[in-house]
C-alpha positions as MATLAB code, in Angstrom:
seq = 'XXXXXXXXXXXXXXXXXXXXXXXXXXXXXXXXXXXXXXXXXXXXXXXXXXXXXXXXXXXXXXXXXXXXXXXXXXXXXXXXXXXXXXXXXXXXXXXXXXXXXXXXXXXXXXXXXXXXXXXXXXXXXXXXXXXXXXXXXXXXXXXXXXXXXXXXXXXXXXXXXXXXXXXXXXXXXXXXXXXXXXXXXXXXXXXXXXXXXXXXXXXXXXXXXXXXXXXXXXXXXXXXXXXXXXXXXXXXXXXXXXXXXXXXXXXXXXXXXXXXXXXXXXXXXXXXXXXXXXXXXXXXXXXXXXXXXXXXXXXXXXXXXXX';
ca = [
     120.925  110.231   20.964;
     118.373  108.080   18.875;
     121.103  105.628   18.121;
     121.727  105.644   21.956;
     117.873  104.808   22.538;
     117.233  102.465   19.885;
     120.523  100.269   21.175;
     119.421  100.574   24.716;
     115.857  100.093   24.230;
     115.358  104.217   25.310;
     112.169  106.033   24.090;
     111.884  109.110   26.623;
     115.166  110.948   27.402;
     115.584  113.402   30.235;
     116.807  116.943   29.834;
     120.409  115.469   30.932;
     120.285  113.357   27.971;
     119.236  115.639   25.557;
     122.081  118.185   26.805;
     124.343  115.802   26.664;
     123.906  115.432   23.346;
     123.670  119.103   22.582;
     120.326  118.549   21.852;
     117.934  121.808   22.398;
     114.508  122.128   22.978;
     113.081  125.901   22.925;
     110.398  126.810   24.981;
     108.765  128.631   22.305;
     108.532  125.876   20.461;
     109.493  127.777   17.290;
     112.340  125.059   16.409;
     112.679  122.072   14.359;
     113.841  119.440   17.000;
     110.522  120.736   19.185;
     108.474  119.464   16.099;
     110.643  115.793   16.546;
     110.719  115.949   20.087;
     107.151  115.703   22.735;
     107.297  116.247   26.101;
     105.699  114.150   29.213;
     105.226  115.196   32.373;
     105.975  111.872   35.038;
     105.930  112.155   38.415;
     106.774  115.885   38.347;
     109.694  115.362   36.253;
     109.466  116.347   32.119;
     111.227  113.543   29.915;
     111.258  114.064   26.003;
     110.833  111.568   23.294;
     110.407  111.466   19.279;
     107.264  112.240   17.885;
     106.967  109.318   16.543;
     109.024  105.777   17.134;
     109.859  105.465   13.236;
     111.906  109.313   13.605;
     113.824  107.675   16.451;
     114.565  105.035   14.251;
     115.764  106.513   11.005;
     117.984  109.104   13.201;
     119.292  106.372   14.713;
     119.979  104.774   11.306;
     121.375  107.530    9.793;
     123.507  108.180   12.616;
     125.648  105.625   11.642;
     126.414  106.985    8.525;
     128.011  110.358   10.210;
     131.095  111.341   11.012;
     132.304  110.015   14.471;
     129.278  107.976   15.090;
     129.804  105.930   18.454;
     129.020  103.084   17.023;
     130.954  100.649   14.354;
     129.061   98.597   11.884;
     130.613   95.294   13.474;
     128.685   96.528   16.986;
     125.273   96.872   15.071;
     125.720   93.773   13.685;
     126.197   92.250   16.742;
     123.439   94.252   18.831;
     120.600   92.973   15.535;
     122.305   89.947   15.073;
     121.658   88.660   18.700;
     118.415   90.350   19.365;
     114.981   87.587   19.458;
     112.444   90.646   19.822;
     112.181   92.204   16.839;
     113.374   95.584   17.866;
     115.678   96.113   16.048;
     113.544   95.579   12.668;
     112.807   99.028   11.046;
     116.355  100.065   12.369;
     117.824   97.389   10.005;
     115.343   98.240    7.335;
     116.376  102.050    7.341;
     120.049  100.937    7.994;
     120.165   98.973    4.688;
     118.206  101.460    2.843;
     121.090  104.079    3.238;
     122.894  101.998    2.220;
     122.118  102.702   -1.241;
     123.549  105.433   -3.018;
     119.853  106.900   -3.761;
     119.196  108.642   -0.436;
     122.395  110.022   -0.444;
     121.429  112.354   -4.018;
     119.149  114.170   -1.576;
     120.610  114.152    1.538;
     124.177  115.298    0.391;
     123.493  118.962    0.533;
     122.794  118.721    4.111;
     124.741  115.668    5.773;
     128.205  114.457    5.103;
     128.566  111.122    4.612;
     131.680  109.319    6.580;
     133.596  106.626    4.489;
     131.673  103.751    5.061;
     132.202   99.951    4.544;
     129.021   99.315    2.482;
     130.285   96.197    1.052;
     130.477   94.796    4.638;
     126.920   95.708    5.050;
     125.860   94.265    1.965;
     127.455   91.098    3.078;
     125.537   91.087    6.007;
     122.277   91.197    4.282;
     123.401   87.960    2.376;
     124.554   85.923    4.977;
     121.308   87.075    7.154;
     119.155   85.696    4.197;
     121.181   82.548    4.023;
     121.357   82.340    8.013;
     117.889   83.347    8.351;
     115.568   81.520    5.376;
     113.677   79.395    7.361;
     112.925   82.145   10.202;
     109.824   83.390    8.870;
     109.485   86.623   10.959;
     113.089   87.293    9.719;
     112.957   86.630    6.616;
     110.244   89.258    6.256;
     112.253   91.556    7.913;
     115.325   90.790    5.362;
     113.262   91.200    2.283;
     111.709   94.535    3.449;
     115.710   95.626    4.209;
     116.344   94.280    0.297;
     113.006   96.043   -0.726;
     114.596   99.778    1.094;
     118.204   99.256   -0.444;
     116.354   98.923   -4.286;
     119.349   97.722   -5.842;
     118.871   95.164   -8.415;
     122.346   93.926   -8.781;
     122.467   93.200   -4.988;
     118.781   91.558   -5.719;
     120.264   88.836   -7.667;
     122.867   88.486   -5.801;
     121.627   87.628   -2.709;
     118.064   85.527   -4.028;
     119.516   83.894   -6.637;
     120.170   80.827   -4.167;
     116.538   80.810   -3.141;
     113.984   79.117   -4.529;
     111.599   78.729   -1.801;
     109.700   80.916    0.388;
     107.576   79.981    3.211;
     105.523   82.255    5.166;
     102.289   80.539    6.251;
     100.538   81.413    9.269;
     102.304   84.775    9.243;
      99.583   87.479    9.203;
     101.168   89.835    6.188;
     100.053   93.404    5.897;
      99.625   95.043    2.223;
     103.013   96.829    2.718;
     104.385   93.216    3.308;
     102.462   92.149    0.183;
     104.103   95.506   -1.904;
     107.367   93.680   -0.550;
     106.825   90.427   -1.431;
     105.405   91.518   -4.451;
     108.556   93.788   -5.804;
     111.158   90.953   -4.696;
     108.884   88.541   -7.339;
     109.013   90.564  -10.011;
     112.185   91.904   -9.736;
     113.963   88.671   -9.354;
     115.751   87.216  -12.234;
     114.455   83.915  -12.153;
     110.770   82.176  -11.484;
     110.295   81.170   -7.924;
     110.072   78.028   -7.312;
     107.561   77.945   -4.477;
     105.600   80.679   -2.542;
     103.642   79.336    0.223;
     101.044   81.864    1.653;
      99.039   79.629    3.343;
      97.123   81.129    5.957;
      98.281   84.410    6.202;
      95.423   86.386    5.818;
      95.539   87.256    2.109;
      92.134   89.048    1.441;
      90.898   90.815   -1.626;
      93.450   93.577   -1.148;
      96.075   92.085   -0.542;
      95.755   89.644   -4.203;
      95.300   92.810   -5.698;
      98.791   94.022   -4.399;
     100.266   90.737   -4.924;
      99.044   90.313   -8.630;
     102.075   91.603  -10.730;
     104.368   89.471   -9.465;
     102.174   85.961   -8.529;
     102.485   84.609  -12.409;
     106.048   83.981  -11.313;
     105.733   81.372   -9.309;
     105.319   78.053   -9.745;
     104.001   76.543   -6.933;
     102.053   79.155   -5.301;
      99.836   78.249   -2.188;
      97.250   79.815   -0.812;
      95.473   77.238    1.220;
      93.349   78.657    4.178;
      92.989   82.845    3.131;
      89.973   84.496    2.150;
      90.683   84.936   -1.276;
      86.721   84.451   -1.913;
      85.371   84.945   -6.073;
      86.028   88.189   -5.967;
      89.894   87.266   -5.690;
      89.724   84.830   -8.231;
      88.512   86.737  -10.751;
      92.200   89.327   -9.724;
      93.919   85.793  -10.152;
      92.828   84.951  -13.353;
      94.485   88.191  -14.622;
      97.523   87.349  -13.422;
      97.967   84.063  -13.251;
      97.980   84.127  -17.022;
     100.631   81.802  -18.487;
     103.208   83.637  -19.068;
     106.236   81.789  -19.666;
     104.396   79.215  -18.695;
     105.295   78.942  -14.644;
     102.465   78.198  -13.105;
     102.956   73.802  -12.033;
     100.383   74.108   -8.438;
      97.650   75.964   -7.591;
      96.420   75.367   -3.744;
      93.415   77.583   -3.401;
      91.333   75.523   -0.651;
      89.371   76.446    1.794;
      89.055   80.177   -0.300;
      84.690   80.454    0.245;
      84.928   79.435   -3.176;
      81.404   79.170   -4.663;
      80.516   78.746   -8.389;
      80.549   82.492   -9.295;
      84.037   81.761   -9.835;
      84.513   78.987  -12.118;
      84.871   80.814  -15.127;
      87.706   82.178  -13.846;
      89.169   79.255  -12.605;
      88.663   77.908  -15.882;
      90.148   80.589  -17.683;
      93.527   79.685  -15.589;
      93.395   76.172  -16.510;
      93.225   77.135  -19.838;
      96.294   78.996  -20.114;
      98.601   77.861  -18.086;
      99.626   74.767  -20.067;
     102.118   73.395  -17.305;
      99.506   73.460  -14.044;
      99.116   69.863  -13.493;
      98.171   69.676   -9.854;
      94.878   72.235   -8.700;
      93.855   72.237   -5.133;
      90.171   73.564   -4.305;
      89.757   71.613   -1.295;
      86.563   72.453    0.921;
      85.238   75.387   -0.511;
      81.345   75.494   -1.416;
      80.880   74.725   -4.959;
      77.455   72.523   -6.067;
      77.679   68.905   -7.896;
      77.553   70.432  -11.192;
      80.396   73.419  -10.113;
      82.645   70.469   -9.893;
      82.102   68.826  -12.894;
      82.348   71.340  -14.560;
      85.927   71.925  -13.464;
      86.819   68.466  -13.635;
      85.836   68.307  -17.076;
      87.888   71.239  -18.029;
      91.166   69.106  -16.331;
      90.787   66.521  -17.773;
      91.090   68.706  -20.964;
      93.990   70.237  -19.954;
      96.008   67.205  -18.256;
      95.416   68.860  -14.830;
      94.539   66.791  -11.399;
      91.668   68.820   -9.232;
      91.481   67.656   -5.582;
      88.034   69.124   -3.703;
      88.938   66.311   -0.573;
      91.386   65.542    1.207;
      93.606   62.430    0.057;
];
């Protein structure tokens, strides 16, 4: 039934529905599907729907994992594949997750798990990254789907032909961050090129991005309030290791002076940043000097303007 009403875009079933699919609500509400299921009362008629959206989904995901599930894997495909709303995105994320052999260590004692053809699934997932790279809302969704299955081998396997990421002007929430975060650390190779660029990366959101950031290396963040507070998390990642770290974009960041020591402590160790954008932020005559002293030191071009 939640497979039925995520593919048909259902969220409140009527009592025909939920019989149909021998689905039984007590009126005592002693049972476990009355703790899933709510009722609402329209137009003197009761209809029933999941707690909560995300239950509706992971049934619905794990429904195709069952026995005699009324669905095939080619007709998901199809039904995510040619969807533009986005409605079908924690559906995928949960359908990729289980995947994974992982769930199935807890779940086995309860479910039985049909024969399944995970290696077509898998094979979705990398031709949806390869069809899908420059489709930034996505390619979010793709690398939370890589994020749930939390296979490594797979990881490689599918990123290892990417070497750019661009998500600016996407507005990224900290789990997106804990995503983007765990796919840069995890991947084999240094990235390239992140470009966060006005996606509303604030203090708490650096902080969740720090482990993996020092692997990048071209890494903008042009137009986010990163402010001195986030510098100071960026100078203890951003700290040379393997020596990465080619671009720095960091303007407009409210950047004042409280955070040149940091900025110069990046400088400093990161031998290979040669380009180091802090354009139109708010440091002072002297701020600036200061930094473009500490360049010139290191072989490293500061912009404050535009060119």
């Amino acid at each position: 039934m939640a497979l039925k009403g995520v593919l048909e875009n259902i969220q409140m079933f009527t009592k025909d529905q939920l019989q149909e699919f021998h689905v039984r609500i007590d009126e005592d509400g002693s049972s476990f599907v009355n703790e899933v299921f709510k009722r609402n009362t329209i137009r003197a008629e009761t209809r029933y729907s999941f707690s909560h959206l995300i239950i509706q989904e992971f049934f619905a995901a794990l429904a195709m994992y069952l026995p005699n599930t009324m669905q095939s894997v080619n007709g998901i495909i199809v039904a995510v594949e040619s969807s533009k709303d986005g409605r079908f995105d924690m559906f995928q994320r949960f359908f990729l997750g289980l995947a994974s052999d992982h769930p199935w260590e807890f779940l086995k004692d309860f479910l039985v798990r049909a024969p399944h053809s995970q290696k077509q699934i898998i094979e979705w997932l990398i031709q949806s990254f390869k069809a899908h790279k420059t489709d930034k809302h996505r390619l979010i969704s793709l690398l939370h789907c890589l994020y749930e299955l939390n296979d490594s081998n797979i990881l490689s396997c599918i990123t290892e032909p990417i070497n750019e990421i661009s998500l600016s002007g996407m507005m990224l929430t900290p789990h997106d961050c804990q995503v983007l975060s765990w796919f840069l650390q995890h991947r084999a190779e240094p990235f390239d090129k992140l470009d966060l660029s006005k996606c509303d990366i604030s203090l708490e959101k650096i902080k969740i991005l720090q482990p993996g950031l020092h692997r990048c290396k071209v890494l903008w963040l042009y137009g986010n309030n990163v402010k001195d507070e986030g510098i100071d998390v960026l100078s203890k990642c951003l700290h040379g290791e393997g020596g990465h770290l080619g671009t720095l974009s960091l303007g407009p960041c409210s950047l004042t002076d409280k955070s040149i020591p940091e900025l110069k402590h990046i400088i400093r160790v990161n031998p290979n940043l040669k380009i180091l954008r802090l354009i139109n932020n708010r440091f002072s005559a002297h701020g600036k000097t200061k930094l473009e002293n500490t360049c010139r030191m290191s072989n490293c071009k500061v912009f404050f303007y535009f060119n």
